[in-house]
N, C-alpha and C positions, 0 to 999 in steps of 0.2 A: 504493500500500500504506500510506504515510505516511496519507495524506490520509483513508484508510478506516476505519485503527484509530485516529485522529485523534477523525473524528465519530461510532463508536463508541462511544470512552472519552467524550467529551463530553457524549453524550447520558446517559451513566450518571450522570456526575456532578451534571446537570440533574434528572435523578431522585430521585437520592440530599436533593439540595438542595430539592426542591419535596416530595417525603415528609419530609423533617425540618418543614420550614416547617410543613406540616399537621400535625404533632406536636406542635409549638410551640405554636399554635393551637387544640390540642384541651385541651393541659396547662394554659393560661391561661384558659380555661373552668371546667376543674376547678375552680382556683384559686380562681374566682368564684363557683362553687356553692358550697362549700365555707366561705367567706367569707358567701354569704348564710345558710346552715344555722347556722352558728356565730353571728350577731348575732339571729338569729330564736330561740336558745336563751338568748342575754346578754338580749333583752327579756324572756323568758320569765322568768329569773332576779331581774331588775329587778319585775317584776309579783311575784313572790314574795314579793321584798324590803319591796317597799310594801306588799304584805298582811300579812305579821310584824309591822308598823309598823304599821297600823290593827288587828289583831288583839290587838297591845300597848294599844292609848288604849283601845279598846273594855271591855278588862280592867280596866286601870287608872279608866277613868271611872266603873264598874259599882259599884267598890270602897271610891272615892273621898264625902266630904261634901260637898253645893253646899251650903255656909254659910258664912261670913268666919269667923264665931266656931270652927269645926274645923279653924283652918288649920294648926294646930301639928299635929292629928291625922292629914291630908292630908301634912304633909310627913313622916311617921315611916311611913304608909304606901307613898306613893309612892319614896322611901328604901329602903324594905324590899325593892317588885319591882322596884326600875330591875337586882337582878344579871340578871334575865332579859330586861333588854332586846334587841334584834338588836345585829350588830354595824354598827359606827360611831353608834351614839344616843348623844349628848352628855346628855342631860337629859329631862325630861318635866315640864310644869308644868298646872297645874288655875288657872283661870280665871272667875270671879264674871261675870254678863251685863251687867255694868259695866267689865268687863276690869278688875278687881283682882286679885292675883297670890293665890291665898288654898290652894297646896300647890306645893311644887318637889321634885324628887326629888334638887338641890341644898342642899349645906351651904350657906345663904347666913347674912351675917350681920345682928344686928339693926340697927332701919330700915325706914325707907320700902320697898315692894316695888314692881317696875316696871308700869307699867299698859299693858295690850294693844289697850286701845279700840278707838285709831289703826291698828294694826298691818292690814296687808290682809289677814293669814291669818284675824286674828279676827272678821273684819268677815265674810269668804268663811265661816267654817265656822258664825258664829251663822245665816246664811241656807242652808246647806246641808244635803242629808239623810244624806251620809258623811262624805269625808273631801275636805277644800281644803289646799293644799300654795302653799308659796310659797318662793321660790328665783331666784336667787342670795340668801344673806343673811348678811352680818356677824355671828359673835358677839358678843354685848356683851363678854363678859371675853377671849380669847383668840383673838380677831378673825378667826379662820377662816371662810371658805366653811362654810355649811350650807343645809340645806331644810328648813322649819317645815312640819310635818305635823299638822295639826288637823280636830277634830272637833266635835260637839255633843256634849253629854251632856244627856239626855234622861228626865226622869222624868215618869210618868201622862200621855206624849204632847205635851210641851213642853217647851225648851230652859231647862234651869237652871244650865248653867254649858259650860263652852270647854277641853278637852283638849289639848294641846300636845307636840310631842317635836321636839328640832331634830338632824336626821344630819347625818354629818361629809358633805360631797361629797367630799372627796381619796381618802376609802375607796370610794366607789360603784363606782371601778373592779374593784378586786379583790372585791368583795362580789358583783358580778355577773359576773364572769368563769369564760366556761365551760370553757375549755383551761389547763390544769394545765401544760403546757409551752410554755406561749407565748414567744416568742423578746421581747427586750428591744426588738426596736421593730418590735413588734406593739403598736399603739396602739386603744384602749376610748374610745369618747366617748361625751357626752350631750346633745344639745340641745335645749333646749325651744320653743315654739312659735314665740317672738318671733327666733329664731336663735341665743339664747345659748350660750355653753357652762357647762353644769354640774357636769360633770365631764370631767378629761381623764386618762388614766392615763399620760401624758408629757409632763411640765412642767404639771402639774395647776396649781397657784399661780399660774403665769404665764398662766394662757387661764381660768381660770374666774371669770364675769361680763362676758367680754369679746364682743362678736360676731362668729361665726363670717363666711366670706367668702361665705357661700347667700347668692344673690338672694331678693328674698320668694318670686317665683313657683315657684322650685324647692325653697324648703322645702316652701310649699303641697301642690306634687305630692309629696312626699313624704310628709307625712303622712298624704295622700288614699290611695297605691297601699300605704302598711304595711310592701311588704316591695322590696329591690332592693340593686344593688348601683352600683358606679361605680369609674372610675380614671381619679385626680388627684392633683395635686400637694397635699397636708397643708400646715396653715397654718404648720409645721416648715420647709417646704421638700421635705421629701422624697415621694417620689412614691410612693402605696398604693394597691394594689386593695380596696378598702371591700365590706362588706357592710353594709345598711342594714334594720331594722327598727322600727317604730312599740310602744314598748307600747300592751298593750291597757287598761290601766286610767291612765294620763298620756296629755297630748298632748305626748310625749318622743319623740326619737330614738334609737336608739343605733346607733351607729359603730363596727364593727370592722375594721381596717385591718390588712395586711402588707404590708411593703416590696416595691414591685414588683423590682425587683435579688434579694432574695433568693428572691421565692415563684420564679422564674424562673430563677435563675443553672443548674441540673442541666439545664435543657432547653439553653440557650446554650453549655454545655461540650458535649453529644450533638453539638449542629450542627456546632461548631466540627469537633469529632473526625473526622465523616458526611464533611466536605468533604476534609480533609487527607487522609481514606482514599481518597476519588475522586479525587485531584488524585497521586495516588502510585501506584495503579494505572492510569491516563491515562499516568503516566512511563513505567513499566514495558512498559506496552504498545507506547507508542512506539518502546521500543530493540530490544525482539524485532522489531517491522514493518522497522527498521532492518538486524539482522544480517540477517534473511531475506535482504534486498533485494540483499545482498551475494552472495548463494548461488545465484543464479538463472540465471547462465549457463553451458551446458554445449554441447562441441561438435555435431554434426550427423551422427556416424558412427554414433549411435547414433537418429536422429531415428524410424527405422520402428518396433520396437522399443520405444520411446519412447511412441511415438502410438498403438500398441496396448492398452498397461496405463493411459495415459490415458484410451481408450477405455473399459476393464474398471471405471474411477472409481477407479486408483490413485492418485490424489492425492500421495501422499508421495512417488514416484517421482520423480527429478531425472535430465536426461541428463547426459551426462559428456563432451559436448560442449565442447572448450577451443580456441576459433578466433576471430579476429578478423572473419573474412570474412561474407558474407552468408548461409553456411550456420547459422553460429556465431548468427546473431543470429536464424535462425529457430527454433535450438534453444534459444534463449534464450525467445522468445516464447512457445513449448513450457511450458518450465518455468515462465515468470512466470503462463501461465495457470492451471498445475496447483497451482503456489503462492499465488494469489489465491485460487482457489477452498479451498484445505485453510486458507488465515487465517479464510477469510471465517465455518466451520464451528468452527474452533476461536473464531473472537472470538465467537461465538453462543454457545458452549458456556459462556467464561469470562465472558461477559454474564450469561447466565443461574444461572450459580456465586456471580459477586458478587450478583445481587440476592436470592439464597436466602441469601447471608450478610448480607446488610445488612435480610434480614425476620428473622431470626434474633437478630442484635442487636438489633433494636429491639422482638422480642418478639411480631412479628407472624406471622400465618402464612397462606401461599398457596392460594386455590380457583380453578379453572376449570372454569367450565361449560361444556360443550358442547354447545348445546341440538340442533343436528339430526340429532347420536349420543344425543340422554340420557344421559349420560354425566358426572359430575362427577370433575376430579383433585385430588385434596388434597396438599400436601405434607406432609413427613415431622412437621414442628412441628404443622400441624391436625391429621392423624392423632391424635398423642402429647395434646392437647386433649380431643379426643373419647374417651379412655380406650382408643385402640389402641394399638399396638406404633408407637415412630418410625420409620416406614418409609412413603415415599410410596404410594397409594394412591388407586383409582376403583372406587367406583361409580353408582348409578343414582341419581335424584332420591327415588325412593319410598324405597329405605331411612335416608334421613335421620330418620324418623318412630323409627328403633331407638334414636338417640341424643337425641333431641331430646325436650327437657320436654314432655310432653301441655297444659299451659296455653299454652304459646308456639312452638306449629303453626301456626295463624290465623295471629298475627304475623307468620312468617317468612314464611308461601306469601303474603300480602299485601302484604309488602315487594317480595318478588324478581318478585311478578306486577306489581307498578307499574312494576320498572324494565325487566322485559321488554317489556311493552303499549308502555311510552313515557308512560305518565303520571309520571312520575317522572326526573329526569335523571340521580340517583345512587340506587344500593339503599344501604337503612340500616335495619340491625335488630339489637335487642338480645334473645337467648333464652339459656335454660339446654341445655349438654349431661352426658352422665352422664360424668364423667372418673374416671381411676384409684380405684379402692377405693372405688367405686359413688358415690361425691359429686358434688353438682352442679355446673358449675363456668358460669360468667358468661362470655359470649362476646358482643364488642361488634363485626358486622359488615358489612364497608363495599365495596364496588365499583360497578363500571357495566359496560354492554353494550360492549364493544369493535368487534364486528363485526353487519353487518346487509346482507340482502341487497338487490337490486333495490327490492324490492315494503315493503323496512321490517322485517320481521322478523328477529327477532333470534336471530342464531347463534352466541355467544357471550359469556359475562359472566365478567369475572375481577373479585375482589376479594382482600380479606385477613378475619383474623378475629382477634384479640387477646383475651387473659384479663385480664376488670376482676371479677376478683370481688371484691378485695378494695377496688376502690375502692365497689364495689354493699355491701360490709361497711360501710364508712366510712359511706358516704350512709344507711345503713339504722339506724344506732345516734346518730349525730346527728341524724337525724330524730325517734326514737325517744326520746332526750335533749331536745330540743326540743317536743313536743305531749306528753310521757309523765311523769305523777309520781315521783320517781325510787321513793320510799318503797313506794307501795301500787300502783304499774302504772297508774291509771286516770290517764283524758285529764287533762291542768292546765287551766291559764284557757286559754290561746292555743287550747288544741283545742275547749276546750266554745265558747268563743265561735263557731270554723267551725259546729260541730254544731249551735248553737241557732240560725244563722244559716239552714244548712242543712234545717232540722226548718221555720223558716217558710217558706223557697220553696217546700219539697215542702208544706207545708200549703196555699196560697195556689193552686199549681195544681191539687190533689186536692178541695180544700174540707174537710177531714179537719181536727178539732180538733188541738190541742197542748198537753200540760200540761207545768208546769216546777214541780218541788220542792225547795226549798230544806231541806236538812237539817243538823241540826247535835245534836253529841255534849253533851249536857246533863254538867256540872259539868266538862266533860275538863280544864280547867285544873287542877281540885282530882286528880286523879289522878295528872297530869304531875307537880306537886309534891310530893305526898306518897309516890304511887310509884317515882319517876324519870320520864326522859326514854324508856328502854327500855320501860317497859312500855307508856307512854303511846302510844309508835312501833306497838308489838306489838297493843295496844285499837286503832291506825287500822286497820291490816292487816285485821285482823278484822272490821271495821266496813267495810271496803272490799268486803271477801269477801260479807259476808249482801249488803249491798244488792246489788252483782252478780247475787249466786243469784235475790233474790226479785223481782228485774224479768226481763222479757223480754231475748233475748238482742239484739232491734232498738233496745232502749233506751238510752240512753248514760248511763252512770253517771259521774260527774264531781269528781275532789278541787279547792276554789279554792285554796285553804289552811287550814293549824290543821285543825282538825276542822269545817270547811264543807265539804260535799257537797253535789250537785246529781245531779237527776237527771230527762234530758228524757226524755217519754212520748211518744210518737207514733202514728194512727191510731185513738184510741180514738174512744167512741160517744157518753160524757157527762162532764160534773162526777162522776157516782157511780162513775165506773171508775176516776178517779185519785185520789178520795179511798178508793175501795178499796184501790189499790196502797199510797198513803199509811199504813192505817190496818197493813196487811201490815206493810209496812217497821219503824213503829213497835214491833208484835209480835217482830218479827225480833231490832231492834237492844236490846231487854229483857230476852232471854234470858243467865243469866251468862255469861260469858267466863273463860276458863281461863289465866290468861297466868304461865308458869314453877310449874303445878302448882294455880297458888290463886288460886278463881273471883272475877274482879272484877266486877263491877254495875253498869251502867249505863243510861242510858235517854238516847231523843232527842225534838229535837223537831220539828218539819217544816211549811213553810208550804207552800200549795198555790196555784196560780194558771194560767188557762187563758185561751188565748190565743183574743182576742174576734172578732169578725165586724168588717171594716176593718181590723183593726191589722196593720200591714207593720213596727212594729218591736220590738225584743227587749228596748227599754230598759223601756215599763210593764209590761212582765210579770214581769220582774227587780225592780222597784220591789214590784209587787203578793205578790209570792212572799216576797220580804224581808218584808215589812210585815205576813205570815199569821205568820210563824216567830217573829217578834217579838212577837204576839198569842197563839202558842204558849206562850213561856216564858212569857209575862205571867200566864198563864193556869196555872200550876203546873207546868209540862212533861212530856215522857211524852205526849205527844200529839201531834196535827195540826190547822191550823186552817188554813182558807178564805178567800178575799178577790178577790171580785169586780171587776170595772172598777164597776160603781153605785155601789162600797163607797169606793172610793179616791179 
């Protein structure tokens, strides 16, 4: 009796233990999605950041004089926009093709000004067609960590002078930081290609410029795969689940990290809890197996009697048999049999009680299928899931279809048809059922075939089924925070780069052209300032809305930053179909705008570019499109203009 409710209880515990484990296991997954979603919106951020930053020099160099002789005039300018700089910009300086210092958006005093010749950022942006960055680097006055963001400045198609602006790195953390409640060692990093660190959001001072502990070949692959995650020991000492992702416009890393001890400590207090409950009900069991054992001999005056209600399956029945002698000990035998058998049903019972309580704690809920009754039993917790009454509960396979999403039927019957056939060693699926107050509710479900006959087929499958809707919330709004402009809805950089990536594969296997339009809100700076920042917000919306409406709905309309739009065409027939959409768009974005009662005016300008016969990449089309939009404003604006590969 010992020895039965012994390995009873043991096996429960072994259960209890090896479902926790698999808990543990599922939660440290989370943790890891969750970790990747979250630095794939911090690179997103970081690309933001650098485009505020190029969309600053771009203004400022627009505005600015390439002459030494305007330099007083250059620094009362540059002076004038630095209040609009992003945040952590230290300065902004305008640059002679001599690297003469000849506008700072600093009070400097009189004197020699510094010269940038030498400097690698000046050297990279008089040969470049945007924007060159150079980082780690010394301020001259106040010696901090920054990154030199420079450009060309450009008039009648030639570099006439070198724009500059140097950010703090110490702020890059919290400047790209996408969680508002980050715990104090949740750590942000930055690496750049060579391994450095450029920024650290803990002990920022102490690691930035320093090299991190990547081997070359695992930066490599890192920068190669974009996006991932990992868990190691931080050059802190302390041990993080990392999420990793590549911006799209640097060869940057960015790092975001949580303490493995804390992302995990709620799962290690559950197991702890799981075992001490099995190791206490194991006791308990044991002392009952005990008194029983005690209760079991009864004399033999009663043995006919006796063996009759035995007979009938009276189990509870004891003889009352009190004898030492050999009658005595067959009425004993009597009774230990009748008592064996009524443990052996009640430990099945209480077996079965703790594992409905321990799916209950941990929020799971119980199915059995009976496949050669057709037959499924739910317990009381799935019932209550599926928008019934708690109360255990069977029916057939086919009404599954009453509760079950219409998109995630396939799904399901293709899972459980895997794990029935034997293609599959474990069923696993994730579908919506309709739960209380007709809502949908997210059901992650997991089992295997327990039993099988002779010939293989399969006669029963239990599993379990748990509500993650809220983790399917989480995943869905960081996602959505991560590929989604927060402002106007439409895709950011990170998503239009999948799309345009995506628009050439399907190009390349259809043979079907591709056009990509570059569009951009003519004077919106002068609006932003003169109107505010709200209206300004209010003209993008808007301008977000028309182009939406006036392309198709297969088209991807695209915010980079500021007021750059994009917008990929797909399947058309010629060059005359997307400079027709073009010339639409243009009409579209002309019309006034109404923003707090009173019509504002605006106009765009939009470069066009189609993607040629051989090209497999996205970078000369983005070049040739830039390069029409530029020819646009050049050209008065309010218009569209064109730019072939012959052209470029």
């Amino acid at each position: 009796m010992l020895l039965v409710t012994f390995a009873l209880g043991s096996m429960f515990v072994l259960y209890v233990a090896f479902a926790t484990a698999r808990q543990a296991g599922r939660d440290r997954e989370s943790v890891t999605d969750r970790m990747r979603l979250v630095a794939a919106l911090a690179a997103a951020r970081l690309d933001d950041h650098v485009g505020d930053i190029s969309q600053l020099l771009k203004a400022m160099g627009s505005t600015t004089l390439a002459d030494g002789s305007a330099t007083a005039a250059n620094d009362i300018i540059l002076r004038a926009m630095a209040v609009h700089m992003p945040q952590g910009v230290l300065e902004v300086s305008l640059w002679d093709t001599d690297g003469r210092n000849i506008g700072s958006s600093e009070l400097l005093v009189d004197g020699p000004r510094r010269n940038a010749k030498e400097s690698d950022y000046f050297v990279s942006a008089m040969r470049a067609t945007s924007l060159a960055i150079e980082a780690p680097v010394r301020a001259a006055k106040s010696r901090e960590w920054t990154a030199i963001y420079a450009m060309p400045v450009r008039r009648d198609g030639r570099v006439v002078a070198v724009i500059s602006a140097s950010g703090r790195l110490a702020s890059l953390p919290d400047a790209i930081d996408p969680v508002e409640d980050s715990t104090p060692e949740t750590v942000i990093a930055v690496i750049d290609a060579q391994g450095r660190f450029l920024a650290r959001s803990v002990d920022g001072d102490r690691w930035i410029g320093s090299q991190s502990p990547m081997d070359r070949g695992l930066l490599l692959r890192r920068l190669s795969e974009g996006r991932g995650s990992s868990e190691v020991v931080s050059v802190d000492g302390v041990a993080r689940i990392f999420g990793i992702a590549k911006s799209h416009s640097l060869p940057w890393l960015v790092y975001v990290g949580v303490p493995v001890e804390a992302a995990l400590a709620p799962v290690r207090a559950s197991t702890r809890d799981s075992l001490l409950l099995g190791l206490a009900m194991l006791a308990i069991g044991l002392l009952l197996a005990a008194w029983v054992a005690t209760r079991i001999t009864r004399p033999l005056r009663e043995l006919s009697a006796d063996a009759v209600l035995l007979g009938k399956g009276r189990f509870e029945h004891r003889s009352r048999v009190r004898t030492g002698s050999e009658i005595g000990l067959l009425a004993g035998t009597f009774n230990q049999m009748a008592a064996t058998l009524q443990e052996r049903i009640a430990a099945g019972r209480r077996s079965e009680e703790r594992l409905s309580l321990a799916l209950e704690g941990s929020e799971q809920a119980l199915f059995d299928w009976d496949i050669a009754a057709n037959r499924i039993y739910y317990s009381a917790k799935a019932s209550e899931l599926r928008g019934g009454p708690a109360a255990e509960a069977e029916i057939a396979p086919e009404e599954m279809r009453a509760f079950v999403h219409p998109d995630d039927i396939d799904g399901l019957l293709a899972g459980l048809q895997a794990a029935v056939g034997g293609e599959a060693g474990v069923y696993r699926a994730e579908f919506r059922v309709r739960g209380a107050g007709g809502a949908w509710v997210w059901l992650r479900s997991r089992g295997r075939v327990v039993e099988r006959d002779a010939d293989g087929r399969a006669l029963r499958l239990v599993g379990t089924d748990a509500d993650i809707t809220r983790s399917k919330a989480t995943e869905d709004e960081l996602r959505q925070r991560a590929e989604f402009d927060d402002l106007t809805g439409l895709p950011n950089r990170a998503l239009f780069n999948d799309r345009i990536a995506g628009a050439l594969a399907r190009a390349q296997r259809a043979g079907t052209p591709v056009a990509l339009l570059f569009v951009d809100i003519d004077h919106f700076k002068l609006v932003n300032d003169t109107r505010g920042h709200a209206v300004g917000d209010e003209l993008l919306k808007i301008a977000a809305t028309r182009l939406s409406e006036t392309v198709r709905a297969s088209d991807t309309v695209a915010r980079l930053a500021g007021d750059e739009f994009t917008v990929i065409l797909e399947g058309l027939a010629s060059l005359a179909e997307a400079q027709a959409v073009a010339a639409k768009l243009v009409e579209a974005l002309r019309a006034p705008m109404r923003i707090g009662g009173i019509p504002v005016g605006v106009s765009a300008s939009i470069g066009v570019a189609m993607l040629e016969r051989g090209e497999h990449d996205a970078t000369p089309l983005l070049r040739r499109a830039d390069e029409a939009l530029y020819e646009a404003k050049r050209r008065g604006r309010d218009r569209y203009e064109t730019r072939l590969a012959s052209v470029a």
